[in-house]
C-alpha positions in Angstrom: 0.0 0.0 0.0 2.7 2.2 0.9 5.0 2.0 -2.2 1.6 2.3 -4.4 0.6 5.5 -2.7 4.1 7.1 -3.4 4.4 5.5 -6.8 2.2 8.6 -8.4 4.2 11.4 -6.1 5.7 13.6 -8.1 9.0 13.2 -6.1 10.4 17.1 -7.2 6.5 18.7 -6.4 7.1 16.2 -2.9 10.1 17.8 -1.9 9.2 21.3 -2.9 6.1 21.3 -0.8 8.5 19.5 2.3 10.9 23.0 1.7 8.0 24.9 1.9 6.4 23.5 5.1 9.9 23.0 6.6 10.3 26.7 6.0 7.0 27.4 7.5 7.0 24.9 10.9 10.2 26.2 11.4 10.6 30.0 10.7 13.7 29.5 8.2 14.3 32.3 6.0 13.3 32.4 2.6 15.6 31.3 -0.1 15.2 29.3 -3.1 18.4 28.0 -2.7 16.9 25.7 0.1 15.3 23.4 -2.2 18.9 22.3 -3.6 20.0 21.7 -0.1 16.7 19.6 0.7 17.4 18.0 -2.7 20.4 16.7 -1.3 19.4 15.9 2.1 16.5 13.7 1.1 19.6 11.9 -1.5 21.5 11.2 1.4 18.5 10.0 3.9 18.0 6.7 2.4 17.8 5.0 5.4 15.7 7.6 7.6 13.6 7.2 4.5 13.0 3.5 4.7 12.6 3.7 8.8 9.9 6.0 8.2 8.3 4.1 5.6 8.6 0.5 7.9 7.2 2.7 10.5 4.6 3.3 8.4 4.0 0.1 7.4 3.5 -1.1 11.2 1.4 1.7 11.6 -1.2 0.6 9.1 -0.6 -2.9 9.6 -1.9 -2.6 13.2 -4.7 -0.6 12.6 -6.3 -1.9 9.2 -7.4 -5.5 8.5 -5.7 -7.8 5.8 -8.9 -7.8 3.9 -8.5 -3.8 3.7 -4.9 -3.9 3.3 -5.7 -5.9 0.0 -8.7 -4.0 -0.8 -6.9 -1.1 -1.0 -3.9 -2.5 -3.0 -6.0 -3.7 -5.5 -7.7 -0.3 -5.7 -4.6 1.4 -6.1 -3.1 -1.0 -8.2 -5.8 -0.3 -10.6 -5.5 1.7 -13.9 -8.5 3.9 -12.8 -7.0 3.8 -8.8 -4.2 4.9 -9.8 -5.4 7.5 -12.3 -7.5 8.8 -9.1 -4.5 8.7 -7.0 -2.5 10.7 -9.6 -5.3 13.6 -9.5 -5.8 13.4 -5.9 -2.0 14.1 -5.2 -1.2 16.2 -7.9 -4.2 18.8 -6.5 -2.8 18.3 -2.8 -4.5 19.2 -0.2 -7.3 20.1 -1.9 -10.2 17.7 -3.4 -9.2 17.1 -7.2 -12.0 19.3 -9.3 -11.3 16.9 -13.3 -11.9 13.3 -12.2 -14.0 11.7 -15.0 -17.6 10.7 -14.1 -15.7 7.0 -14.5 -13.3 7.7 -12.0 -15.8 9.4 -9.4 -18.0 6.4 -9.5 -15.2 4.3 -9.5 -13.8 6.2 -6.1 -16.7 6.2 -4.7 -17.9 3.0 -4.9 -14.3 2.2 -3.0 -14.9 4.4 0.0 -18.8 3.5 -0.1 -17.9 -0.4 0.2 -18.5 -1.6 3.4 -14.0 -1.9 3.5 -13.9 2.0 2.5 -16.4 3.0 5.2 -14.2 0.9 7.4 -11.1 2.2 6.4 -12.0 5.8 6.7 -13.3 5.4 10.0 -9.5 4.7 10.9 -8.4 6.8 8.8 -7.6 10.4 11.3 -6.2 7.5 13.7 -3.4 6.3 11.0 -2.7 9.4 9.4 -1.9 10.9 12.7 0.3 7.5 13.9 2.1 7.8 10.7 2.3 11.7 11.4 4.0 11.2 14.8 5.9 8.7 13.7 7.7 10.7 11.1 7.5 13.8 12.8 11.5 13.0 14.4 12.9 11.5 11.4 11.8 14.4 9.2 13.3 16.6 11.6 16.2 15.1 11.1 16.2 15.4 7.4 15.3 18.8 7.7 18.6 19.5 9.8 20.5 17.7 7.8 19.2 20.3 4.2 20.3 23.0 6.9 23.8 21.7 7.6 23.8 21.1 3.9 22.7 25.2 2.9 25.1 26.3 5.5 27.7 24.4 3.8 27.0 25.5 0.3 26.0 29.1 0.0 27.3 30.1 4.1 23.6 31.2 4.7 23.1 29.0 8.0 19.4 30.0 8.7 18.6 29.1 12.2 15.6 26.8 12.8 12.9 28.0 15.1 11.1 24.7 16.8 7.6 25.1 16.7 5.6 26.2 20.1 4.0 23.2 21.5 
């Protein structure tokens, strides 16, 4: 489930948007150099990358069934799931406004199903697990892309933790 959920991430559009929220969460300056630097940081976190995505994995292992865990691969895995998927990402994080009258019955006959009404009623509980789980790992990233900037241009923005 997890690798088909990233297989239609736009992995350049992914790590823009991570800059940007990094920048946001945590007060850094602007500077379009920062993208590079997270370019690189995300090169060189291969294996923060696959903790996060195990983590993940347990995550919704423990909290969805196996029926729903193959439900939902088979959905995704689908030429109409994954043109969905594709739209929904692309149009992050809002609704996507050009799915095909195919592929909004096709969606929502999935989250109608007795496994998609299942599913989303778990659905704030895993998103936030996986949240929390990544939350430390990504933070790590993100000081490695500041180590990185520093490094490379000599702008060494201080990063702000959020209040809370």
């Amino acid at each position: 489930m997890i690798e088909l959920e990233r297989g239609g991430l736009d992995q350049k559009a992914l790590l823009h948007r991570a800059a940007e929220m990094a920048a946001t969460i945590f007060k850094l300056p602007e500077d379009p150099e920062l993208l590079t630097s997270f370019e690189q940081a995300y090169a060189e976190s291969e294996r923060e990358l696959e903790a996060m995505r195990a983590r993940g994995a347990e995550v919704y292992a423990k909290n969805y069934t196996e029926q729903e865990l193959k439900a939902v691969v088979d959905y995704l895995a689908s030429p109409i799931g994954q043109a969905i998927h594709r739209k929904r990402l692309a149009s992050m994080p809002f609704p996507p406004r050009d799915l095909s009258p195919e592929e909004k019955a096709a969606d929502a006959a999935f989250n109608e199903s007795p496994t998609g009404v299942s599913m989303k009623a778990k659905k704030a509980q895993v998103a936030t697990e996986v949240a929390m789980a990544g939350i430390e790992i990504n933070s790590i990233i993100i000081d490695r892309a500041i180590e990185i900037h520093c490094r490379r241009t000599g702008s060494c923005p201080k990063k702000e933790r959020p209040a809370g």
